[in-house]
N, C-alpha and C positions, 0 to 999 in steps of 0.2 A: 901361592897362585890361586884365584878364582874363577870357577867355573862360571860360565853363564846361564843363567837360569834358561830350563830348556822351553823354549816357545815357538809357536808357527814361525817359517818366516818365507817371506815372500820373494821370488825374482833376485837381479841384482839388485843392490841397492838397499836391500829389506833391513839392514841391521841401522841401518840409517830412521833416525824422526819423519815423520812424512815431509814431502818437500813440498815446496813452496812454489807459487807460480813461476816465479823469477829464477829457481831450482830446477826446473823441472823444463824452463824455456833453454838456459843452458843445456842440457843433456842433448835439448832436441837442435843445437848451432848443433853440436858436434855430432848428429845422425846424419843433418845436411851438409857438415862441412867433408865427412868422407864418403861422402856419394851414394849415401845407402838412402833409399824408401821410406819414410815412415807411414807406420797405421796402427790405428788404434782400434783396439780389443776390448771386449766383457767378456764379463760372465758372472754365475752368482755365487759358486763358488772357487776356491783358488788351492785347490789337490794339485801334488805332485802326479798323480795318472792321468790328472784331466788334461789332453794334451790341446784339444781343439777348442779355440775360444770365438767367440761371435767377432767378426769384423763390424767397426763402427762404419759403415760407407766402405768407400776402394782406399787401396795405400794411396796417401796422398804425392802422386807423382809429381805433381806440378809448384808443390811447395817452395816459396824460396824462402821462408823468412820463417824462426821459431813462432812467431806471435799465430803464422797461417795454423798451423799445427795446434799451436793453446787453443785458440777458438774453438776448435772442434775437441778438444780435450774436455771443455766446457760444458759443450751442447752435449757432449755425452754423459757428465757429470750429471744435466739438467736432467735429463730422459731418465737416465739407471744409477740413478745414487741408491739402488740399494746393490750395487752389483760393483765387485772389484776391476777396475781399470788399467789399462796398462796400454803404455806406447812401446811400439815395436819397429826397430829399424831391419830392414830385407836389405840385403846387397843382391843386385840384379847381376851378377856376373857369378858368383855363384851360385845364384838360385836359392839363397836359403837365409834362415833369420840369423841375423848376427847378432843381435843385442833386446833385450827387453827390461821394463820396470814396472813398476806399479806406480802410477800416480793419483790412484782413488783406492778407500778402504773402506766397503760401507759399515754403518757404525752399531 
């Protein structure tokens, strides 16, 4: 059996390659297809204590379509590519995040 070399890792998803627009437009059908909020986060660094991260704008409520969501993945890529990114889906009925990843890793 092989151990895996021991390394940072990020969120879900983190054992994964970085994903891809088209990767990453997926994840975010399936934030809108179970009725959860997405919003996307920074920051510069990505600690297990740091629990508070910079919101990019508001959760995007009004979202209907993965591509509304990339675009602003983008613009925030644009602005903070030295800072780690991540989209974040909230379910408004329990009040709390359900799900998050990293979709930027600055280099």
């Amino acid at each position: 059996m092989q151990t895996l070399p021991k390394e940072r890792r990020f969120e879900t998803l983190s054992y994964l390659p970085p994903l891809s627009d088209a990767q990453i437009n997926r994840q975010v059908q399936y934030i809108l297809t179970q009725g959860y909020f997405p919003a996307i986060e920074f920051n510069e660094v990505s600690d297990p204590t740091e629990l508070y991260w910079t919101m990019w704008k508001l959760p995007l409520f009004n979202a209907r379509t993965p591509e509304e969501v990339l675009s602003e993945v983008r613009a925030c890529r644009a602005e903070y590519s030295n800072c780690y990114i991540r989209v974040v889906g909230f379910d408004n009925v329990k009040q709390c995040q359900i799900l998050s990843f990293i979709v930027h890793k600055p280099r």
